[in-house]
N, C-alpha and C positions, 0 to 999 in steps of 0.2 A: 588717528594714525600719524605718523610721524615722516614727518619731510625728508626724500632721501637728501635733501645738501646738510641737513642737520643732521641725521646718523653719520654721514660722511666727514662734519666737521666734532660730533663725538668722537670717533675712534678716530679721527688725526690726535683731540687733543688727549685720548687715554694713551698714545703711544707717547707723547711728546712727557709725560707723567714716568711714566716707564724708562722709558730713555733717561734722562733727567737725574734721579738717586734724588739726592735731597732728605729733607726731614719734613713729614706731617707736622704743621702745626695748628694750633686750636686756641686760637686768641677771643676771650672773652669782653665784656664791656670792662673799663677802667682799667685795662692791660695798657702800661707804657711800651711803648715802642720807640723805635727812629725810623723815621719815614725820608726818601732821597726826595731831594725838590733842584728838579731841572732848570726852574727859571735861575734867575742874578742871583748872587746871598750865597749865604751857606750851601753847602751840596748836602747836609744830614739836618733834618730837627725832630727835637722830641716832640714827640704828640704820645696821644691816648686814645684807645678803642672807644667808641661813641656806639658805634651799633654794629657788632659783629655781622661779619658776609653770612653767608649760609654755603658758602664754596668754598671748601679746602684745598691751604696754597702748599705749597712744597717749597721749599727755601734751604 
C-alpha cells in the first residue's frame, strides 16, 4: 500500500507535468547532450548519456 505523502507528492508532480507543455524526451546511452553546470567555468558542457533515467523529463 502506498503512503498517502507519496500519492500526494505523485499528483503534485503529474499536475506540475501538465501545467508545464514542454516536449517528452527519451535520451538513450551515447546520446550528446549539454548539461548547465552551476558551479565556476562555463555555465553549458557537453556531455553524454552514460546510463539513461528510467523517468521521463519534459524540457
Amino acid at each position: 500500500m502506498e503512503c498517502p505523502i507519496y500519492i500526494a507528492v505523485r499528483a503534485s508532480q503529474q499536475k506540475q507535468i501538465e501545467y508545464s507543455g514542454g516536449v517528452l524526451r527519451e535520451l538513450n546511452e551515447g546520446d550528446t547532450v549539454w548539461m548547465r553546470n552551476y558551479a565556476s567555468g562555463d555555465k553549458w558542457s557537453k556531455g553524454e548519456i552514460q546510463e539513461p533515467s528510467s523517468h521521463p523529463r519534459r524540457h
